[in-house]
ZAVOBA-876988 format. One line per 10 residues: number of its first residue (from 1); their letters; for each residue z, y negated, x of N, C-alpha, C. Coordinates in steps of 0.1 Angstrom, whole numbers, plus 2048, in hexadecimal, padded with zeros to 3 digits. Layout:
# ZAVOBA-876988
NUM	a	Z:Y:X:Z:Y:X:Z:Y:X; ...
END
This chain:
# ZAVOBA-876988
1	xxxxxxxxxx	CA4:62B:3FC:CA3:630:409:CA0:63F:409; C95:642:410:C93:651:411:C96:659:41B; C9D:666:41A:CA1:66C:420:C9A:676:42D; C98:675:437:C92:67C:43D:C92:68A:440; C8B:692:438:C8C:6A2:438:C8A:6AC:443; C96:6AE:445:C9C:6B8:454:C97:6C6:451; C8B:6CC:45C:C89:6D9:45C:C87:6DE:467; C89:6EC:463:C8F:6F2:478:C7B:6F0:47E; C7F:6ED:48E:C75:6EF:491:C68:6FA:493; C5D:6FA:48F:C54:700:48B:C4A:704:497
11	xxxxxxxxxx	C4F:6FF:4A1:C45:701:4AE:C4E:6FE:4BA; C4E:704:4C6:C53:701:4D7:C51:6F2:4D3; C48:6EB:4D3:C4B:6E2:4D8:C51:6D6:4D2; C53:6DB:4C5:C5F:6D4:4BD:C67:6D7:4BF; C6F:6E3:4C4:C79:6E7:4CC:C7B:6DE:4D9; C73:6DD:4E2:C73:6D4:4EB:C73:6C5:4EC; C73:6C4:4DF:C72:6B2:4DC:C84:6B2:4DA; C88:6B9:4D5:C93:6BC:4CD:C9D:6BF:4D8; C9B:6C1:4E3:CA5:6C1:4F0:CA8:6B8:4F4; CB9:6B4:4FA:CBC:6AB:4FC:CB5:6A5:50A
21	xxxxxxxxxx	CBC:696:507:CB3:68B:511:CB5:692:51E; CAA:691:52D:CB3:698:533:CAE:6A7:538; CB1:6AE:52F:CAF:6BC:531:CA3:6C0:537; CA9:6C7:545:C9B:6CD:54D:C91:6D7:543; C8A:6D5:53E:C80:6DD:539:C71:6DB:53A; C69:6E2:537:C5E:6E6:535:C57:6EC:52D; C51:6ED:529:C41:6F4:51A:C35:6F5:524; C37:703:524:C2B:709:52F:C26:711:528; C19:713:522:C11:71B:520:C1B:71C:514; C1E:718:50A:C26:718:4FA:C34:722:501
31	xxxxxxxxxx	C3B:727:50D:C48:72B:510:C4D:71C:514; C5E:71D:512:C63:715:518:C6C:717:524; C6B:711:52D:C71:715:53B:C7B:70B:53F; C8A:710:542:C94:705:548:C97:70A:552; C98:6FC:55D:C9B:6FD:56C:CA5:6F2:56D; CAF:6FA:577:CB9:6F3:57C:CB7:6E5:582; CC1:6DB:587:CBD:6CD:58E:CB6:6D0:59D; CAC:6CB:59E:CA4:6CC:5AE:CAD:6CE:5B6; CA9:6D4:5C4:CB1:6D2:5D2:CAF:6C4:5D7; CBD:6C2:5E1:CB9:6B4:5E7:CAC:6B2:5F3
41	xxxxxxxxxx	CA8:6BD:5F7:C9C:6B9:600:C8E:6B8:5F4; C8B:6BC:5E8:C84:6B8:5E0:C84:6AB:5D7; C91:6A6:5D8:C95:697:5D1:C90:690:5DC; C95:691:5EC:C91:689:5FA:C81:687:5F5; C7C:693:5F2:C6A:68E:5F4:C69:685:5E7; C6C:688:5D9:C69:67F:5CD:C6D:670:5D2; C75:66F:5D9:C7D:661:5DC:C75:65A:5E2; C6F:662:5F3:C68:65A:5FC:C58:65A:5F7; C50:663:5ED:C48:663:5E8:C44:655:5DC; C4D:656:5D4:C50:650:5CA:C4E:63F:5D3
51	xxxxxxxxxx	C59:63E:5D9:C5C:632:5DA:C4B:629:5E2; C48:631:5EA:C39:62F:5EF:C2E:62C:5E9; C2F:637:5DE:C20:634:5D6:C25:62A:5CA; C33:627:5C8:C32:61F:5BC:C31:610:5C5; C34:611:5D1:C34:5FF:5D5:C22:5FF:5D5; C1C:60A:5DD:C0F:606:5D7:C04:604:5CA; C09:60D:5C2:C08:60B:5B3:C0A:5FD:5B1; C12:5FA:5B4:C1A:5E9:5AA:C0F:5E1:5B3; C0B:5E3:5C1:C07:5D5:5C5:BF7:5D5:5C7; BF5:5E0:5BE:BE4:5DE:5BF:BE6:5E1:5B1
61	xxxxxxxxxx	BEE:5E0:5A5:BEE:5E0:599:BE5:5E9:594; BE7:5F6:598:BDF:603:595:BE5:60A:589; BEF:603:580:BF7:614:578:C03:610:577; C0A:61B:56F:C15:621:572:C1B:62B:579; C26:62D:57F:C2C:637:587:C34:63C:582; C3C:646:57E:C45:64F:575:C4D:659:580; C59:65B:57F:C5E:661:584:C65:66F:57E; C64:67D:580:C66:681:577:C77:685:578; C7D:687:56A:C77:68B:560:C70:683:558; C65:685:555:C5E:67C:547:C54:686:53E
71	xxxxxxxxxx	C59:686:533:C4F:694:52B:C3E:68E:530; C34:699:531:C26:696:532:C22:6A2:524; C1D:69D:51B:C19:6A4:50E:C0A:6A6:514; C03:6B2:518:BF7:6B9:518:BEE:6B9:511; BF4:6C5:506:BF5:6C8:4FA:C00:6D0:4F1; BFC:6D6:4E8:C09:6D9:4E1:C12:6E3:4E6; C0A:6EB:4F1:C0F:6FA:4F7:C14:6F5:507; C0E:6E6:50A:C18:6E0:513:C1F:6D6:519; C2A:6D6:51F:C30:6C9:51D:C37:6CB:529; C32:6BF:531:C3A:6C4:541:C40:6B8:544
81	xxxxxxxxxx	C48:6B9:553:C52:6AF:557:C4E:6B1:562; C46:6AC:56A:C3F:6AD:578:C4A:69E:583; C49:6A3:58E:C54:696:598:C4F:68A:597; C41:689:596:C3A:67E:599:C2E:67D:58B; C29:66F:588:C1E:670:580:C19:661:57E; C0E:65F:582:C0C:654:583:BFB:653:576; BFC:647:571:BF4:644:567:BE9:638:568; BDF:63A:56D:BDA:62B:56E:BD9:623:565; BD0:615:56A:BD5:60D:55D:BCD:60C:553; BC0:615:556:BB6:61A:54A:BBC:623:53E
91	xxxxxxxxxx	BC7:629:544:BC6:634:53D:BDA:634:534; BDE:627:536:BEC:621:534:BEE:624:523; BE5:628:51B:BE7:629:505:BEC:635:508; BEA:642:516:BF3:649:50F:C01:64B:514; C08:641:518:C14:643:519:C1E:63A:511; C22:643:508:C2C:63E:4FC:C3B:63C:501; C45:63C:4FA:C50:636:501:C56:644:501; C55:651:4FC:C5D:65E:4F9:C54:666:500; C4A:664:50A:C40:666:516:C35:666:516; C2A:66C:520:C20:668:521:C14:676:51B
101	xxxxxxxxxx	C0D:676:50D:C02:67C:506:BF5:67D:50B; BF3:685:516:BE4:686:51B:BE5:68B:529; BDA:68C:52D:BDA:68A:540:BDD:67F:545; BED:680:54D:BEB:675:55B:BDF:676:564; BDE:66E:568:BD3:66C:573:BD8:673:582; BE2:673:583:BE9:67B:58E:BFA:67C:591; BF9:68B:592:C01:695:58E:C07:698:59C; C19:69A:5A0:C19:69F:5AC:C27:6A8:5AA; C26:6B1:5AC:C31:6BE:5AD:C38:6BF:5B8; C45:6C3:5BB:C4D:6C4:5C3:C51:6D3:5C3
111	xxxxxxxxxx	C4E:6DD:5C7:C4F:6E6:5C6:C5E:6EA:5C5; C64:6F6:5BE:C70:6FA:5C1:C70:709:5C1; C79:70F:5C4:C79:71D:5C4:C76:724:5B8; C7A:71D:5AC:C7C:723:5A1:C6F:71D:597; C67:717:59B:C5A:710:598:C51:712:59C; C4D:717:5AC:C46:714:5B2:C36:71A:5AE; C3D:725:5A8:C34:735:5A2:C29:72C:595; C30:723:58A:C2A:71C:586:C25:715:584; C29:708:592:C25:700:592:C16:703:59C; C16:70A:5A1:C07:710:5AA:BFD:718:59E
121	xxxxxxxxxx	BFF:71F:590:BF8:723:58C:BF8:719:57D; C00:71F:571:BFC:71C:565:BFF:70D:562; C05:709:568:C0A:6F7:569:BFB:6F0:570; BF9:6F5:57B:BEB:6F2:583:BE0:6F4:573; BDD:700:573:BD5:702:569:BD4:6F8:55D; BE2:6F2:559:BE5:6ED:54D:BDD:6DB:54D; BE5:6DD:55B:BDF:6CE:560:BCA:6CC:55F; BCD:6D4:565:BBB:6D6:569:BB1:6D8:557; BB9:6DD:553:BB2:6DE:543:BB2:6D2:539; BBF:6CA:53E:BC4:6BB:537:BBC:6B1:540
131	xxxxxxxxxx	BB6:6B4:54B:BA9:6AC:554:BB7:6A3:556; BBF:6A5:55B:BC6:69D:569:BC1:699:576; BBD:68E:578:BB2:68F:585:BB6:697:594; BBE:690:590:BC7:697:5A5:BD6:6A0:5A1; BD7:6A5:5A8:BE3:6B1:5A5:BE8:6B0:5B4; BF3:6B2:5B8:BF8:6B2:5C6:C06:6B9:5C5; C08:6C5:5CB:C13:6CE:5CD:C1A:6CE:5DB; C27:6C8:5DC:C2E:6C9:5E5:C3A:6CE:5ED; C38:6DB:5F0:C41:6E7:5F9:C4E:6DB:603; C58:6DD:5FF:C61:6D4:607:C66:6E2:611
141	xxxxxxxxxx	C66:6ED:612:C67:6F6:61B:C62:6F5:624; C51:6F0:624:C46:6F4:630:C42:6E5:630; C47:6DC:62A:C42:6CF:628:C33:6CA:62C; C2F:6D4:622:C1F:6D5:61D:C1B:6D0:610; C0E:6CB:612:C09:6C8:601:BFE:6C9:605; BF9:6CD:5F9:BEB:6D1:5F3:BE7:6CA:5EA; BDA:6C2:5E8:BD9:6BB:5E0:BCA:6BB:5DB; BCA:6BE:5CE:BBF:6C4:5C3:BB7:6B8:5BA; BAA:6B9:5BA:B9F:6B3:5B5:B9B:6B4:5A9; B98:6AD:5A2:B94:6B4:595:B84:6B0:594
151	xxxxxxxxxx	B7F:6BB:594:B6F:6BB:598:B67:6C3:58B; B5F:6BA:585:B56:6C1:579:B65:6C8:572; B6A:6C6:56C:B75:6CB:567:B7F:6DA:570; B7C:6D8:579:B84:6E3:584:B8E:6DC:591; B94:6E4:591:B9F:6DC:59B:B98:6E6:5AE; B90:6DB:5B3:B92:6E1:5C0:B99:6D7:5CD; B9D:6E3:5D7:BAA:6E1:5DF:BA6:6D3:5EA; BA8:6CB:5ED:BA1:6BE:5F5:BAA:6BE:600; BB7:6BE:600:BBA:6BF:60C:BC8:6C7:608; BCA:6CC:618:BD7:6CE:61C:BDA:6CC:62A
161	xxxxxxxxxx	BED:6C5:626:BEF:6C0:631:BFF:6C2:636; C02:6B8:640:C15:6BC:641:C1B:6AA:640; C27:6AA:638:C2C:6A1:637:C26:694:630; C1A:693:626:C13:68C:624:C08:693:61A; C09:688:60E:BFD:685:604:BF1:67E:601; BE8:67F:606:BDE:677:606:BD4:679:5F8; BD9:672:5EF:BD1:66D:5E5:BC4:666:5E8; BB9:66B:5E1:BAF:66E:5DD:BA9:660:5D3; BB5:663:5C7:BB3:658:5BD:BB8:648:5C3; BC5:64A:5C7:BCD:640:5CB:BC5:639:5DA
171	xxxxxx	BB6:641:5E1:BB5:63C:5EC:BC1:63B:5FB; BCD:641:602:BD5:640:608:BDA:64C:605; BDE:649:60F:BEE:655:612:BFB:653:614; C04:659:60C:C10:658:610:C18:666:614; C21:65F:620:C2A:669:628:C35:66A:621; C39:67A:621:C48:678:61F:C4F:684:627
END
């Protein structure tokens, strides 16, 4: 029997594989970033969000639905934990059981105070380079979302609205 040869990690994001189960983190742009557990008016939207689009997910057998936390590997400089992430069922080889290796097909953020700054720029950007088709950012302050396109490889803005996501990909909207 051979022994498996233990050496310190050589990159972020072997550092970040290497964090326990659990742990709020992030690999943004090769920095790693930790944030506290969400507020409860940001869990209210993941809940009523979630629970919506996964009943329709399951009954038009569109995918997978994920709730986060669930690692999303980019690439090697990032590795995010987005609230929401759904996977169609074209695109189901890249989700392994220790997370999902590629672009989701659609991506939705919950904004928090301490995120918000990223999740509107280099997280967006990150998405948009990994060709994630739809991106959707949701302000529980102003209970607004904005929800982003991915056009010829560019993310433009398709709607914004209050209390409500109207997916693009998914055809429908849900309220929360």
């Amino acid at each position: 029997m051979q022994e498996a040869v233990l050496h310190p990690p050589r990159t972020l994001l072997e550092v970040f594989k290497m964090l326990p189960e659990g742990t709020r983190a992030e690999l943004i742009d090769n920095s790693l970033y930790m944030s506290p557990a969400p507020t409860i008016s940001h869990q209210d939207i993941v809940s009523i969000l979630l629970s919506s689009l996964l009943i329709h997910i399951k009954k038009k057998k569109l995918g997978k639905l994920y709730p986060g936390p669930v690692d999303v590997y980019l690439n090697k400089s990032n590795a995010f934990q987005p609230d929401i992430v759904y996977v169609s069922s074209e695109n189901l080889s890249i989700i392994k059981d220790d997370g999902i290796y590629g672009a989701p097909d659609l991506v939705v953020e919950i904004l928090s105070p301490g995120t918000k700054k990223l999740d509107l720029t280099k997280k967006k950007d990150a998405y948009e380079k990994a060709g994630v088709k739809e991106y959707w950012v949701v302000d529980p302050e102003t209970s607004e979302a904005i929800g982003f396109q991915l056009v010829k490889g560019k993310y433009q803005e398709f709607k914004r609205q209050q209390n409500k996501v109207s997916s693009l990909l998914l055809r429908r909207s849900f309220k929360f």
